[in-house]
C-alpha positions as MATLAB code, in Angstrom:
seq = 'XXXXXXXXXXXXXXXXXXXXXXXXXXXXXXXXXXXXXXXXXXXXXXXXXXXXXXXXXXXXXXXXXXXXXXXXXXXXXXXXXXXXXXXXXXXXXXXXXXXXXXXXXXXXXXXXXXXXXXXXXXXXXXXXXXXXXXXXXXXXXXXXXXXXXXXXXXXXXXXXXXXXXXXXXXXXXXXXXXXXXXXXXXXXXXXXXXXXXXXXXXXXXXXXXXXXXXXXXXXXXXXXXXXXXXXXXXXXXXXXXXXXXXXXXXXXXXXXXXXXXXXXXXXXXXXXXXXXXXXXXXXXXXXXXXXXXXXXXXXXXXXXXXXXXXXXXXXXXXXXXXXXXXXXXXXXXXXXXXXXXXXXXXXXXXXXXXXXXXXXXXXXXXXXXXXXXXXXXXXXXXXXXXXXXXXXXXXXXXXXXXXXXXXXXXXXXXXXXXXXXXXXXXXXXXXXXXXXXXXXXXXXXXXXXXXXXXXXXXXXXXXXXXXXXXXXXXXXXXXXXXXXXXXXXXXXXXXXXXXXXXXXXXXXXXXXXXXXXXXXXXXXXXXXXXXXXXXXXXXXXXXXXXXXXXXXX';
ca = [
     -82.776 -109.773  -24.496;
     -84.230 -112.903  -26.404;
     -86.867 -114.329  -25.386;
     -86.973 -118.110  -25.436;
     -90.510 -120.041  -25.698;
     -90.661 -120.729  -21.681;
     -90.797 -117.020  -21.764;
     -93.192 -116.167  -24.783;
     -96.453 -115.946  -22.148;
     -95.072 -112.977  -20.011;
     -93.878 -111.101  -23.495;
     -97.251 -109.383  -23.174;
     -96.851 -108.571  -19.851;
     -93.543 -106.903  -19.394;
     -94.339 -104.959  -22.624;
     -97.377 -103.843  -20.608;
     -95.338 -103.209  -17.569;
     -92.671 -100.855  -19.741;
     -95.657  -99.164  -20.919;
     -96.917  -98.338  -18.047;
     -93.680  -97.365  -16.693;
     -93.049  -95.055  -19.799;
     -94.802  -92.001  -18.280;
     -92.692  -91.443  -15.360;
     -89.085  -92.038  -17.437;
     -90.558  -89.102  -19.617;
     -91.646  -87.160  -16.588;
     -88.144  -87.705  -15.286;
     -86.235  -87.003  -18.014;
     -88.445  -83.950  -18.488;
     -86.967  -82.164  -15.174;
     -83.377  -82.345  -17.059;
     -82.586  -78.371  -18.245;
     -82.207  -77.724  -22.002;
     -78.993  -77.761  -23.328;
     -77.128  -74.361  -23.535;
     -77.986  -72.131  -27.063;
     -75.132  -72.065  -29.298;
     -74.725  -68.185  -29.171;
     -70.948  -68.460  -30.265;
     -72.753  -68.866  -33.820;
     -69.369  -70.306  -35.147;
     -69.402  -73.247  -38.084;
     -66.336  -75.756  -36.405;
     -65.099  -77.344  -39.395;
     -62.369  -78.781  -37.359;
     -62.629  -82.302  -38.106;
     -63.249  -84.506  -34.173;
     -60.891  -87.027  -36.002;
     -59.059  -89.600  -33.227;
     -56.975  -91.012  -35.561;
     -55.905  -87.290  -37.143;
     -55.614  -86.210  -33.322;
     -52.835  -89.180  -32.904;
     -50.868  -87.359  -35.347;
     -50.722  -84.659  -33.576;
     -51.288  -84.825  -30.248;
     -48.359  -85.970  -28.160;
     -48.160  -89.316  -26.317;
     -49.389  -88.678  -22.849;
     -46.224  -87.570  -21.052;
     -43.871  -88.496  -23.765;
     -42.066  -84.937  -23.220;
     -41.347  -85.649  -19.914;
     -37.785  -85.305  -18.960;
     -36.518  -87.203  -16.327;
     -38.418  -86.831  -12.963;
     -39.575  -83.726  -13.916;
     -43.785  -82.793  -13.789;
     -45.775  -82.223  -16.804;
     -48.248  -79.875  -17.459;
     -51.331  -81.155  -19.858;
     -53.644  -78.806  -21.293;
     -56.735  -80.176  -21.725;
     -59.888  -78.204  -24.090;
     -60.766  -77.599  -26.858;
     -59.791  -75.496  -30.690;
     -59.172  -72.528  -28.463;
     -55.836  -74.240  -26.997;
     -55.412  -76.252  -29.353;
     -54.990  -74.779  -32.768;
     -56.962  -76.903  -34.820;
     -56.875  -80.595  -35.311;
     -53.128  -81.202  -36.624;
     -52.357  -77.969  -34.647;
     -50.426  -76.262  -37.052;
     -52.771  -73.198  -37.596;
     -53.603  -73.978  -41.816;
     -56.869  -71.803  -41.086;
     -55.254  -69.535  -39.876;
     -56.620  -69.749  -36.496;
     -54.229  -70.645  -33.258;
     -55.159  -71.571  -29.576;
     -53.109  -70.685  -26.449;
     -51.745  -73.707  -25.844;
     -49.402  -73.766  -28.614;
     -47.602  -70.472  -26.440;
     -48.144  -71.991  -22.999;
     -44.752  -73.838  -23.228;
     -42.927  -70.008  -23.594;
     -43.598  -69.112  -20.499;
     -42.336  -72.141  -18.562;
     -38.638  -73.268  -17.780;
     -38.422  -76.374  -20.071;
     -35.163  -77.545  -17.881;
     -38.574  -78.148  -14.637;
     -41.481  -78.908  -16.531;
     -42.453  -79.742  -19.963;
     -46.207  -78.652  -21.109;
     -47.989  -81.048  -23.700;
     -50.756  -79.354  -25.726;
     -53.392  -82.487  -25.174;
     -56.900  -80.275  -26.600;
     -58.560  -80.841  -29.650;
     -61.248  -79.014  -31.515;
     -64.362  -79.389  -31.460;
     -65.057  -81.313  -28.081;
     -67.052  -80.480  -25.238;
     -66.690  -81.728  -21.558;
     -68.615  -84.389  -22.391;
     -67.113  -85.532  -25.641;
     -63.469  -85.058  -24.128;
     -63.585  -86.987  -20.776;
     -65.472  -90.228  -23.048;
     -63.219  -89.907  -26.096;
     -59.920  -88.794  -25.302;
     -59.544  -88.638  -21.408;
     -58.666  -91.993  -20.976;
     -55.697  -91.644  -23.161;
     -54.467  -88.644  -21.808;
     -54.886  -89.677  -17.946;
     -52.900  -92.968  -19.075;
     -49.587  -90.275  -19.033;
     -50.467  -88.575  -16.037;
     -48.157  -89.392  -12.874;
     -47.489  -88.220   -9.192;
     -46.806  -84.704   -9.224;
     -47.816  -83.996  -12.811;
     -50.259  -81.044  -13.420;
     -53.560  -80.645  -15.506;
     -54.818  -77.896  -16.699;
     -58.424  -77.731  -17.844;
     -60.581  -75.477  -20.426;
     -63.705  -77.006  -21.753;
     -66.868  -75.777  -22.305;
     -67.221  -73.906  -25.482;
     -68.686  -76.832  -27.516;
     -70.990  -77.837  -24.183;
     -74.048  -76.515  -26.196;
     -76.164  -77.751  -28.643;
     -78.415  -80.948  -28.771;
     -77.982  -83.902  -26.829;
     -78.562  -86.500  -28.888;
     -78.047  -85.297  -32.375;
     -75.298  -83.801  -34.703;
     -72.167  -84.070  -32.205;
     -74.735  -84.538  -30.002;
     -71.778  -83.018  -27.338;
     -73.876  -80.999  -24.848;
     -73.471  -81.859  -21.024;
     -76.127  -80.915  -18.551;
     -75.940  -76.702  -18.061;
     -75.374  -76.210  -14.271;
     -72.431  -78.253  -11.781;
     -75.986  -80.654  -10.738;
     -75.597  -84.240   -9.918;
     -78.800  -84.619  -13.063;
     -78.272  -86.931  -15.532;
     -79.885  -87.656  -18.920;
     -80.274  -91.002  -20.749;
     -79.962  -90.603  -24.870;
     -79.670  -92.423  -27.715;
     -78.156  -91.377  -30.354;
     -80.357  -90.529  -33.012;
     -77.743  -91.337  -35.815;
     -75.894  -93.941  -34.542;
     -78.232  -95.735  -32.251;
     -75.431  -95.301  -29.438;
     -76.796  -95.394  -26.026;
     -75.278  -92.786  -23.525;
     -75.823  -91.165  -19.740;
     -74.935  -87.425  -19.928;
     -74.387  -85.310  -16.631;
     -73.732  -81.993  -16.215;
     -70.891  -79.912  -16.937;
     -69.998  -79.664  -13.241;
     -70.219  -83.624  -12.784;
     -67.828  -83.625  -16.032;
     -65.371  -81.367  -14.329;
     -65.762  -83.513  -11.012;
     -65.013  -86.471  -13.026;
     -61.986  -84.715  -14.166;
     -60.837  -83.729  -11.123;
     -60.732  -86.813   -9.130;
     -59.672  -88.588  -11.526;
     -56.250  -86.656  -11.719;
     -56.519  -86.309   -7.743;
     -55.962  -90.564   -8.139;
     -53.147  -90.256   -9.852;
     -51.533  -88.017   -7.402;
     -51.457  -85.434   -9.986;
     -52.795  -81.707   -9.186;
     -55.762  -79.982  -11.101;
     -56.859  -76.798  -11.536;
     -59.564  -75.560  -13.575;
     -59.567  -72.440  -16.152;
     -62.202  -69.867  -17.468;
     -63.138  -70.333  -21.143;
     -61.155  -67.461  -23.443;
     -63.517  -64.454  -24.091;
     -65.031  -64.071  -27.390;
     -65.094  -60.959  -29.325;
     -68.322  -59.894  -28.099;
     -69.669  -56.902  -26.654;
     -72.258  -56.116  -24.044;
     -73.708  -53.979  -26.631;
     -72.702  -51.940  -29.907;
     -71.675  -48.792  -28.153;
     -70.451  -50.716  -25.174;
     -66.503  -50.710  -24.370;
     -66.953  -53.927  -22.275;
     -66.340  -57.108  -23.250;
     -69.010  -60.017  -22.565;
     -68.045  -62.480  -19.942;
     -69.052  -65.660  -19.142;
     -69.651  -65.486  -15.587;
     -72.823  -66.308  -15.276;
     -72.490  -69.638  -17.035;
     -69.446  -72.013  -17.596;
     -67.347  -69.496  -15.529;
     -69.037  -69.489  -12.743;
     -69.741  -73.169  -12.544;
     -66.397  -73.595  -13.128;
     -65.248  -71.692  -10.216;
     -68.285  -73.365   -8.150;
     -66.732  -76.915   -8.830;
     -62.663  -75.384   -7.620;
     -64.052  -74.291   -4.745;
     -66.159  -77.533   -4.266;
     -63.409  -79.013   -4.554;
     -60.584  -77.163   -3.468;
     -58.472  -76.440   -6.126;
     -56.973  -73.628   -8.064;
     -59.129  -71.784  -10.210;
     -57.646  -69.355  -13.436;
     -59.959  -66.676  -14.399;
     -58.708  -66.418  -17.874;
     -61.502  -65.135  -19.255;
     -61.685  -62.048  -16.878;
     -57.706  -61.394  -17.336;
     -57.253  -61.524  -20.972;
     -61.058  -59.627  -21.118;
     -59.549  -56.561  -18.989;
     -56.385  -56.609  -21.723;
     -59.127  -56.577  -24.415;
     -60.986  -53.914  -22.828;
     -57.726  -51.832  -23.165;
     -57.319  -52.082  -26.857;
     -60.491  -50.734  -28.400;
     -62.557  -52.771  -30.436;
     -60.675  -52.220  -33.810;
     -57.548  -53.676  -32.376;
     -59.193  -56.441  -30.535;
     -60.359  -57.847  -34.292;
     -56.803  -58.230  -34.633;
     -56.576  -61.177  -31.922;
     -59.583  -63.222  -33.633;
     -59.602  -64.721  -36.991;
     -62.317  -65.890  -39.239;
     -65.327  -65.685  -36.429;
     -65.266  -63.620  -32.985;
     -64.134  -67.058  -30.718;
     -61.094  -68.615  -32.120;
     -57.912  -66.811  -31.891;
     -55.171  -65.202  -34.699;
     -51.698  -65.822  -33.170;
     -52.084  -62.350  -31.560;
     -55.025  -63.464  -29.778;
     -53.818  -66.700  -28.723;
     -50.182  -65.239  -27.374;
     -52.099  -63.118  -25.548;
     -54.002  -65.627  -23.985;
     -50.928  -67.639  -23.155;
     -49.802  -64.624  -21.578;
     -52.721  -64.094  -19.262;
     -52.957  -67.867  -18.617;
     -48.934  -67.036  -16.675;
     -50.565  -63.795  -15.283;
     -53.655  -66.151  -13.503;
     -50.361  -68.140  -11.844;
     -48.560  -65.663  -10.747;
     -51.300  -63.868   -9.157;
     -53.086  -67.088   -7.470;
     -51.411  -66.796   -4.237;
     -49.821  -70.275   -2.803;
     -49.652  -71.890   -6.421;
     -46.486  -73.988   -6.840;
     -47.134  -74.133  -10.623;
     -46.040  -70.648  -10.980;
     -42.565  -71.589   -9.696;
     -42.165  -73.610  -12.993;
     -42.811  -70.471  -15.011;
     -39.911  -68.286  -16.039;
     -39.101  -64.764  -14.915;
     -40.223  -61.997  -16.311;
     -38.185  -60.537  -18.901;
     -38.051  -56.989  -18.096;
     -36.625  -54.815  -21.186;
     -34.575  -52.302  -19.801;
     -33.042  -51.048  -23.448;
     -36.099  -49.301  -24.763;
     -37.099  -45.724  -23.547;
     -34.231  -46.374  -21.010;
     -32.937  -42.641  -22.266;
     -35.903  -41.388  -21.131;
     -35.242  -37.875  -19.142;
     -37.924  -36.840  -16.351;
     -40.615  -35.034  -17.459;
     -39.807  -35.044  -21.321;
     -41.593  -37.167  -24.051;
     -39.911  -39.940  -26.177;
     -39.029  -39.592  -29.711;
     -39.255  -44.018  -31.292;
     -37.765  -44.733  -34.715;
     -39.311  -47.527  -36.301;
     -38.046  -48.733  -39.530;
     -35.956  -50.935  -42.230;
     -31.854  -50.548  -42.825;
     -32.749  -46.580  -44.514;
     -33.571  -45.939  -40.789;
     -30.691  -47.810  -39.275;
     -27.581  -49.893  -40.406;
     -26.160  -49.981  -37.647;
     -24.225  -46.440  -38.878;
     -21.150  -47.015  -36.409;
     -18.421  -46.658  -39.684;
     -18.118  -43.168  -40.869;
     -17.311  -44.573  -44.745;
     -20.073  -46.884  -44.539;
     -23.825  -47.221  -44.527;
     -25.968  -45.214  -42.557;
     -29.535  -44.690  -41.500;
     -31.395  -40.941  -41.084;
     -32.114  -42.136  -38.028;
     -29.155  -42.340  -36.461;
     -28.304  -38.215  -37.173;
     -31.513  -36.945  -36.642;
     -31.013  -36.389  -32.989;
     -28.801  -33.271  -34.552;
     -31.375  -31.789  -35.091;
     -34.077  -32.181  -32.511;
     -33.232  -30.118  -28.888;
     -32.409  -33.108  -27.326;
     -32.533  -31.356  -23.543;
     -36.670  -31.808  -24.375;
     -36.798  -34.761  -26.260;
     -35.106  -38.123  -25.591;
     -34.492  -40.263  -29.280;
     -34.194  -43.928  -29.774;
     -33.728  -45.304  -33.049;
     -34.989  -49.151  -32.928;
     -34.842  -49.891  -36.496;
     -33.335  -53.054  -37.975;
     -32.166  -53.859  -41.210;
     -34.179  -55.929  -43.307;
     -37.293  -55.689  -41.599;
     -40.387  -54.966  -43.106;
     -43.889  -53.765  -41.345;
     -44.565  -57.523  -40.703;
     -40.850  -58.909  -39.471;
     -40.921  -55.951  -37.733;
     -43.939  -57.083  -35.288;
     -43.327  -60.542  -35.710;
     -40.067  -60.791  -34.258;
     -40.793  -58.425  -30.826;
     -39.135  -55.147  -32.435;
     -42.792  -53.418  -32.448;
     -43.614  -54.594  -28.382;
     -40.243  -53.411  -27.418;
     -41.717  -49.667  -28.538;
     -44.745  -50.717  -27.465;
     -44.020  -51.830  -23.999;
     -42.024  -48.405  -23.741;
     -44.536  -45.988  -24.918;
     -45.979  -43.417  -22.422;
     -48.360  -41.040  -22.890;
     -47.175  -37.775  -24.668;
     -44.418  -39.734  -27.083;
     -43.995  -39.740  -30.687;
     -43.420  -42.535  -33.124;
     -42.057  -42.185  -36.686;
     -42.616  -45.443  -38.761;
     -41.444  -46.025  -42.022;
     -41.618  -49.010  -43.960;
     -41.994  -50.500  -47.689;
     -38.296  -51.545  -49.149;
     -38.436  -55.196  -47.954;
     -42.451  -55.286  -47.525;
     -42.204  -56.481  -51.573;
     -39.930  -59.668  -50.371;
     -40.685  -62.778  -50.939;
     -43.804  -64.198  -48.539;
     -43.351  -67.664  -47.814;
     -40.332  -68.668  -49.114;
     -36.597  -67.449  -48.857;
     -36.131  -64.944  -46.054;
     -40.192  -64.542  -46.067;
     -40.647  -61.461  -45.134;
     -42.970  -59.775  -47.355;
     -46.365  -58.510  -46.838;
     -49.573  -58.225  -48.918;
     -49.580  -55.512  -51.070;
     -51.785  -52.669  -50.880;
     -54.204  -51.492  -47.708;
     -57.273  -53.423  -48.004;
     -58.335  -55.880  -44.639;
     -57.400  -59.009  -47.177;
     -55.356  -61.268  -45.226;
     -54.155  -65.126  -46.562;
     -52.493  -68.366  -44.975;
     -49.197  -69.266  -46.219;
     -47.387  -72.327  -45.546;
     -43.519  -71.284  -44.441;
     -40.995  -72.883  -46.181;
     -37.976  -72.574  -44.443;
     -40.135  -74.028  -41.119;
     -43.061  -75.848  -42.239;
     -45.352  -73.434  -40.107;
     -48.713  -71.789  -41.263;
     -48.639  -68.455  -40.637;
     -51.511  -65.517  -41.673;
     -49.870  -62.899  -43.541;
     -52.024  -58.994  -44.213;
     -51.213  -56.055  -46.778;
     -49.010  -53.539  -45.674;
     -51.946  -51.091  -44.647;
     -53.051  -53.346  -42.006;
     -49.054  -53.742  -40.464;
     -49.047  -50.220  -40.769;
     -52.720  -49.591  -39.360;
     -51.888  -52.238  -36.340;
     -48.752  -49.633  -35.617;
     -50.759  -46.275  -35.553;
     -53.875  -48.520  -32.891;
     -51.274  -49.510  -30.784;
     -49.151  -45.881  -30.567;
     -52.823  -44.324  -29.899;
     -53.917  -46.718  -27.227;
     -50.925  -45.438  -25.281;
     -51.849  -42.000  -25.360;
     -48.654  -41.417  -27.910;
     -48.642  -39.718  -31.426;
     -47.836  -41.728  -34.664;
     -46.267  -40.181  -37.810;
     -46.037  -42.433  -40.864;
     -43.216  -41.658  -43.421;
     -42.999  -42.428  -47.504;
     -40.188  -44.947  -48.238;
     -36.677  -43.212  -48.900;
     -35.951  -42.303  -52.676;
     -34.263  -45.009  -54.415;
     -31.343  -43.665  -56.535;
     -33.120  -44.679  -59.484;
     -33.837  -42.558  -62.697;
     -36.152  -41.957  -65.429;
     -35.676  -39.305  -68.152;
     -33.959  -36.822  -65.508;
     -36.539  -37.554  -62.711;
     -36.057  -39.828  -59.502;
     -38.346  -42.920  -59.806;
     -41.276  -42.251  -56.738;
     -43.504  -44.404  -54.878;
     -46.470  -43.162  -55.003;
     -47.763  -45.672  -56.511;
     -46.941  -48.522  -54.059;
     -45.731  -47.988  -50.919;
     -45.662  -44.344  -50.457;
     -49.232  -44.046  -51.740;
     -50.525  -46.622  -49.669;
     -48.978  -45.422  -46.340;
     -50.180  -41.761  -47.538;
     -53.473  -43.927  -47.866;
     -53.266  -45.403  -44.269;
     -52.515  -41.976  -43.049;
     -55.905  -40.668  -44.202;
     -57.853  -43.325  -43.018;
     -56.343  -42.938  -39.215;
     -56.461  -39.423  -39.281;
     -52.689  -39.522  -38.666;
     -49.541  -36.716  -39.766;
     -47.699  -38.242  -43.307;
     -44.493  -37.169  -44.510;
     -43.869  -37.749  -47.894;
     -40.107  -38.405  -47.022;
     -39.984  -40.140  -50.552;
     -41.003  -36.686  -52.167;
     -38.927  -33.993  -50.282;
     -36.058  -36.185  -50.639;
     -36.227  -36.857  -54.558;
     -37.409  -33.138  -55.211;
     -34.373  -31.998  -53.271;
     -31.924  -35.034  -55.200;
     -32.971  -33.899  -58.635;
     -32.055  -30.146  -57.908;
     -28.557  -31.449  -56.816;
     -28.546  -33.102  -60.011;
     -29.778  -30.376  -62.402;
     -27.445  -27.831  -60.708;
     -24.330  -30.046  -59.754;
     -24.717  -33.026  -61.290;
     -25.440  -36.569  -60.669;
     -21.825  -37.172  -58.789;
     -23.199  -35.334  -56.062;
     -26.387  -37.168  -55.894;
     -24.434  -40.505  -56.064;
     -22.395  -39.430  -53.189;
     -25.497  -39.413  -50.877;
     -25.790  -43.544  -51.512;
     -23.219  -46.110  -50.429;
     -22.211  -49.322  -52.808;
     -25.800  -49.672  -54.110;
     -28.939  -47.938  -55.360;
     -31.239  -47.839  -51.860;
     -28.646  -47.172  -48.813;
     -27.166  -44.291  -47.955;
     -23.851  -42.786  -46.771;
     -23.429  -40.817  -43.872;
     -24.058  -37.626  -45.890;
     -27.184  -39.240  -47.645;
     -28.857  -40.600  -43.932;
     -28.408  -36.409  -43.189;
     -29.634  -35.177  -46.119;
     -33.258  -37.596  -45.945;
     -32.790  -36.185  -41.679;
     -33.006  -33.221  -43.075;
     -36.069  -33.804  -45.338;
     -37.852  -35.676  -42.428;
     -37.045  -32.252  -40.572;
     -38.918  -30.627  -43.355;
     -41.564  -32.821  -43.322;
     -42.519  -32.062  -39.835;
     -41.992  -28.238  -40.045;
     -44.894  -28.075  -43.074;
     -47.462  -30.395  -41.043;
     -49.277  -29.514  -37.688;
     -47.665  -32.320  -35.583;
     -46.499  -30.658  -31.998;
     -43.007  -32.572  -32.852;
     -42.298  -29.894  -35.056;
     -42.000  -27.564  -31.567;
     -39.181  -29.535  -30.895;
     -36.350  -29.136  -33.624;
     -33.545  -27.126  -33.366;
];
């Protein structure tokens, strides 16, 4: 306000009067909590860009088709993957799944979070954009509450008021100048809510994702947040009658599961943002939290549960489970008695097959990482039972090309390293590891089911050098050998008994019989050759102290 020379005589006055009153603002504002502690102790270099979010965040219901609903996520860099949500850090948020698990043909689901923002910073920033989309019928999903710590008034200055309170806290900006009201987190989620209510539009509110944090170092239980943004986020459902996901309970059971070692698999970078492991499996238990909230019409939208009834379906009461896991040396798909085959489609002959049940689910052209990343690993997974065995051997196409081509090669070596490539052939950023941690991943999860893991040597190439078979044992049969060791896991040296036993052949009968035991190139055998590395796997087995052994022929 200016004031004009009528009103220069009372200047002294009202300043007076606002001094005066200055004591009781302060001892107002001074009942207002203190922000939450950033405990998450995580740098967010995700830039809170609007004009980068544009780019990448959809147009409020631009997906949807028809008539049809729409889902909208709303939170923050643990849906959203990043800014431009394409996962160049490496880390991913569940929202980029979500749309998986829902029948596209009822309901679309746009991915409206961005990094970095709190309750507070999302409903004043971006809410108004995304509620613009939101019609009758639509549904809105919402996750906030990571970023609500921190100072008020500073930095991002993105805190909201801990508690679900009606408080509220006049700031100023300290860098900007910007004058601003902040309420609680509750009155943020309230604000939410009826605003979507308006529309005609259904909310529901969801648990923040758990962290990688334990109650303690020895502990086996993950930390939850129920005593802080969960619970007041189940406080304001209830308040106000609407559906409430605990996702941070149902993916924390999962995690509990898995053992800590495994559970650094689904994080990446810090212990709160999610690898693509971690943020699938999040996507998964946000489906799980429909299903299981009783009287929630969402979950009609979702698809069915694809039940695989393929692997460990040979399974015979009361007998374990023999799994092949593997490249085209393993399998191929040995159905033409002149053609390729894999050991593990003749090993069966001989293992006593009224104890054991086998199922070979290698693939050509795999390596350790296509394997998991195109569902061949869960499909053993998912199957495994306690008492089973798992042979795994991989290495021929883990020295492929990474990002480019088929990309399907790993890191080499068995160190933790781990690097973000850019995919050609689909413009997606994917994290790729060494072979030792695809191989390392493999022997966790066969252990977690209460099922034994054997690791193999690649098969001998028919490669020579001065009368000897080229080994391995420098690459990938030394560093599964290597992985071995570190697990405490059985190895067979496949690569070993087999090329011992080829050069014999070839010192006493000649190289035409070795050549006979490949088909049309150097690395794939014929039917005779898939026996004869059976055979050595056989071997194998009877020399180490693996219970398998007990059942061969």
């Amino acid at each position: 306000m200016r004031f004009s020379g009528i009103y220069k005589p009372f200047k002294g006055i009202i300043a007076f009067i606002l001094l005066l009153s200055f004591p009781l603002i302060a001892r107002a504002q001074s009942n207002i909590a203190a922000p939450m502690k950033d405990s998450n102790q995580v740098v967010d270099n995700t830039l809170d860009s609007l004009n980068l979010a544009r780019t990448a965040r959809p147009l409020a219901g631009s997906t949807r088709k028809g008539d049809n609903p729409v889902l909208f996520l709303v939170g923050n860099s643990t849906m959203r993957t990043g800014t431009l949500g394409n996962g160049n850090n490496g880390q991913w948020g569940w929202g980029y799944f979500a749309p998986d698990f829902f029948d596209e043909s009822k309901i679309t689901v746009e991915n409206h979070a961005l990094g970095g923002t709190s309750s507070r910073t999302f409903y004043n920033k971006l809410w108004p954009e995304v509620l613009a989309g939101v019609k009758k019928g639509d549904w809105v999903a919402i996750e906030l509450g990571h970023n609500d710590n921190g100072p008020y008034d500073s930095g991002r200055a993105r805190a909201s008021i801990p508690g679900i309170g009606c408080d509220s806290l006049q700031v100023t900006i300290q860098e900007t100048g910007v004058k601003e009201t902040v309420y609680s987190y509750g009155e943020y989620m309230r604000r939410f809510i009826h605003d979507v209510k308006q529309r005609g539009a259904f909310p529901l509110l969801v648990s923040l994702t758990p962290r990688n944090a334990w109650v303690d170092e020895d502990s086996t239980i993950i930390e939850r947040v129920a005593d802080t943004y969960g619970l007041w986020a189940k406080e304001v459902a209830s308040e106000e009658a609407i559906p409430f996901i605990d996702l941070n309970e149902i993916t924390a059971l999962k995690l509990e599961t898995f053992g800590k070692d495994k559970v650094k698999d689904m994080f990446y970078l810090d212990r709160i943002h999610t690898s693509e492991f971690g943020a699938m499996l999040n996507a998964e238990s946000f489906a799980d939290g429909l299903r299981q909230y009783v009287g929630l019409e969402l979950a009609d939208y979702l698809k069915p549960v694809e039940e695989d009834l393929v692997s460990g379906s040979s399974r015979s009461e009361g007998c374990p489970m023999l799994f092949l896991a593997g490249d085209s040396t393993v399998k191929i798909p040995d159905n033409d008695t002149t053609g390729r085959w894999g050991w593990g489609s003749v090993i069966d002959q001989l293992f006593d097959t009224d104890r054991i049940s086998i199922e070979n689910h290698a693939r050509s052209g795999r390596s350790s990482r296509t394997f998991l990343e195109e569902g061949l690993w869960d499909k053993i997974y998912n199957a495994l039972e306690p008492g089973d065995y798992v042979l795994i051997q991989f290495g021929h196409n883990d020295s492929a090309d990474i990002n480019v081509g088929k990309a399907k090669g790993s890191l080499p070596g068995v160190s933790e390293e781990s690097k973000v490539f850019k995919m050609e052939n689909t413009g997606r950023y994917k994290v790729i590891y060494t072979f030792g941690w695809y191989l390392r991943k493999f022997v966790r999860d066969v252990l977690e089911k209460g099922a034994t893991p054997i690791l193999l040597s690649p098969t001998p190439l028919n490669k020579w050098d001065n009368g000897h078979i080229e080994r391995n044992t420098g690459t990938y049969g030394g560093w599964t050998r290597e992985v071995a060791d570190q697990m405490g896991v059985v190895f067979i040296d496949l690569n070993q008994i087999s090329a011992d036993r080829m050069e014999f052949i070839g010192l006493e009968e000649g190289l035409r019989k070795v050549n006979d035991l490949f088909q049309n190139d150097h690395t794939h055998t014929s039917k005779a050759g898939a026996f004869f590395n059976a055979k050595s796997v056989a071997e194998g087995l009877r020399k180490s102290d693996s219970p398998l052994k007990n059942y061969l022929k």
